[in-house]
C-alpha distance (Angstrom), angle and dihedral (degrees) to the residues before:
residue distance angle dihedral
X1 . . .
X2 3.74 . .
X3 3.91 92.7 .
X4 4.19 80.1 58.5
X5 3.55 99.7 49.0
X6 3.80 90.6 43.5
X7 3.92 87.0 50.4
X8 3.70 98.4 44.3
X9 4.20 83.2 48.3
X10 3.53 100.4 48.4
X11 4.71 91.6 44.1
X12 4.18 82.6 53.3
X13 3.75 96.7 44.3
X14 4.32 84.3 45.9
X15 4.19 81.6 45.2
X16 3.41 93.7 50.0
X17 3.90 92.8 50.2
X18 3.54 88.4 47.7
X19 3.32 90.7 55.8
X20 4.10 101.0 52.3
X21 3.22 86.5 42.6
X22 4.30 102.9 60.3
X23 3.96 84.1 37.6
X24 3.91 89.4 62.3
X25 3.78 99.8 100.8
X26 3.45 105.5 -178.2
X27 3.68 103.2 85.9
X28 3.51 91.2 121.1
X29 3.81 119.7 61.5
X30 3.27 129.6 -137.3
X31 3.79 96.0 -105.8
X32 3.37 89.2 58.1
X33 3.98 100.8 54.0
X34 3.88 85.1 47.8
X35 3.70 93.8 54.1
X36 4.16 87.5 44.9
X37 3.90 92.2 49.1
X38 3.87 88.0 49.9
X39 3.59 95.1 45.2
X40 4.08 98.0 55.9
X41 3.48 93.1 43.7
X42 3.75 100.8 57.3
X43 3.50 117.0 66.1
X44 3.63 128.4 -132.6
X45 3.97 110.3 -118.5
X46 3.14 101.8 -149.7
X47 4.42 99.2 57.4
X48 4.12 102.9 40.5
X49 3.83 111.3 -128.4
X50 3.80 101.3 17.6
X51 3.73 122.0 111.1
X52 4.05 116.0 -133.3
X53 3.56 86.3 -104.7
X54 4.06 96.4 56.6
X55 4.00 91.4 43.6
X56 3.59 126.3 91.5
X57 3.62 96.5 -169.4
X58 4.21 124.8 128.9
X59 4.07 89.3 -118.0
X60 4.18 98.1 44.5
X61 4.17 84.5 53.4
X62 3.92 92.2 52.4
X63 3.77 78.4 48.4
X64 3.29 93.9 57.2
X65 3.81 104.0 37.6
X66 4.67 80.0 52.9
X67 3.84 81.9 52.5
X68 4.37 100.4 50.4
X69 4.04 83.5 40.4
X70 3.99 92.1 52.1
X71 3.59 92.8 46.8
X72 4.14 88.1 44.7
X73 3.65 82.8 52.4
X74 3.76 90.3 54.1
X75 4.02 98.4 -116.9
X76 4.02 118.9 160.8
X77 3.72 119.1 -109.9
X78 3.42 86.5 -116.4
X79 4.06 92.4 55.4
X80 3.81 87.3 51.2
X81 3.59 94.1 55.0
X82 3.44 95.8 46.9
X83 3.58 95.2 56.9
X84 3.35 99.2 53.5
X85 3.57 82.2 46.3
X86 3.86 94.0 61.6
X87 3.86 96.4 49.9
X88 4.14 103.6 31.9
X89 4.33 97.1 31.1
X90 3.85 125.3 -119.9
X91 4.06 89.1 -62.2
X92 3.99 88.9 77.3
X93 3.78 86.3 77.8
X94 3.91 116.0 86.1
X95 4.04 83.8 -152.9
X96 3.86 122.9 56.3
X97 3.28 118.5 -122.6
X98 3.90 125.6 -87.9
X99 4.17 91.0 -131.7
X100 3.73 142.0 70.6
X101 3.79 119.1 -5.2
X102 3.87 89.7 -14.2
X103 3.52 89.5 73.3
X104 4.05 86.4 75.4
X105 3.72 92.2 69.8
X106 4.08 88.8 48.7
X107 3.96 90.0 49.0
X108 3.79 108.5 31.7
X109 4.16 95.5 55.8
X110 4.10 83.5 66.7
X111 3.23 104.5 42.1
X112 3.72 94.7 45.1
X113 3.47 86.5 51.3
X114 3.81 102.0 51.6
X115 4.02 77.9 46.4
X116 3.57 88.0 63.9
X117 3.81 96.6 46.2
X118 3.57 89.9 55.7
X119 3.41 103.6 45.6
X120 4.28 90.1 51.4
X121 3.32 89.3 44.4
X122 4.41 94.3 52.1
X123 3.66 78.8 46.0
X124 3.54 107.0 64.0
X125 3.39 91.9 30.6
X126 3.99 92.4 60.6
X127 4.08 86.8 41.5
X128 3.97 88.8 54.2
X129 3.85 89.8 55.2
X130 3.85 95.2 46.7
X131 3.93 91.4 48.6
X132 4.29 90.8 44.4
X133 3.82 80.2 44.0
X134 4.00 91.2 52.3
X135 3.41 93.7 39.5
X136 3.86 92.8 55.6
X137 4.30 89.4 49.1
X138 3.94 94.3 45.3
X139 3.48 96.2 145.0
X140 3.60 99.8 102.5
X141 3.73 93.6 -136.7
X142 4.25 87.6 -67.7
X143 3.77 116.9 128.7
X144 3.97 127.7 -163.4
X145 3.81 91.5 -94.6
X146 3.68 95.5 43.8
X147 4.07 89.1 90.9
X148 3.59 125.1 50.0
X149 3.42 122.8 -143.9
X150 3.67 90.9 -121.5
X151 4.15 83.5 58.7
X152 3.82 98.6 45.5
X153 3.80 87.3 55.6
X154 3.34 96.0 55.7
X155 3.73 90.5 47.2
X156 3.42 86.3 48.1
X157 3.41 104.2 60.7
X158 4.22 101.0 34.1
X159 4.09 69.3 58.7
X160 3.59 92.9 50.9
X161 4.10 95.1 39.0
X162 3.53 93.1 53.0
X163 4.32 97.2 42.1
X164 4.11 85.2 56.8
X165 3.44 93.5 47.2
């Protein structure tokens, strides 16, 4: 019985460190998540569309090694991007920038968007009044003395001749 207790003790105590232990979340320094956010969003030139981080390609790893050594060296973000800026143009970054005529491609997406909402949702609005509309006029044009009676008899029974078949 002892030998049980003593067991079940020492598994919770191992559980329990276990536990701390996968909750600690700051295996990765801060260093590190800098140099990550700086590597996928700069683009390697050399493969269109992938970040530096994505590409396996001789020039994005110098890229990254200039990138770990910046952020060693204690450079800004901002610093980082703007060299890369200065020697590859604007296009190295993934994101456009928040300035001048790149602001268009920050602003337009939105407002095209809401455009879009608001044009669907005029639409089936107007299509709900034409079909309550219709629905209210169903009489195809017919009135009661359209039909004779001689006519809806007929119709009547092809109806009924072709139901029993």
């Amino acid at each position: 019985m002892n030998l049980k207790m003593i067991g079940l003790l020492s598994l919770q105590i191992l559980f329990l460190n276990f536990a701390c232990f996968a909750s600690n979340t700051n295996f990765v320094s801060d260093e590190e998540k800098k140099v990550n956010t700086l590597n996928s969003v700069l683009m390697c030139p050399v493969c269109p569309g992938e970040s530096i981080d994505q590409s396996q390609n001789e020039i994005a790893t110098n890229m990254r090694k200039i990138v770990k050594g910046f952020v060693e060296e204690g450079k800004s973000e901002e610093e980082i991007k703007d060299y890369f800026v200065d020697k590859y143009g604007p296009v190295i970054l993934l994101e456009p920038a928040t300035s001048g005529i790149s602001m268009y491609a920050w602003i337009v997406p939105p407002i095209a968007l809401g455009f879009a909402v608001l044009v669907v949702v005029f639409a089936v609005s107007l299509m709900r009044r034409r079909q309550k509309s219709a629905a209210e006029n169903h009489t195809y044009g017919l009135t009661e003395d359209s039909i004779s009676e001689e006519e809806k008899e007929k119709y009547f029974s092809v109806i009924d001749r072709i139901s029993n078949e």
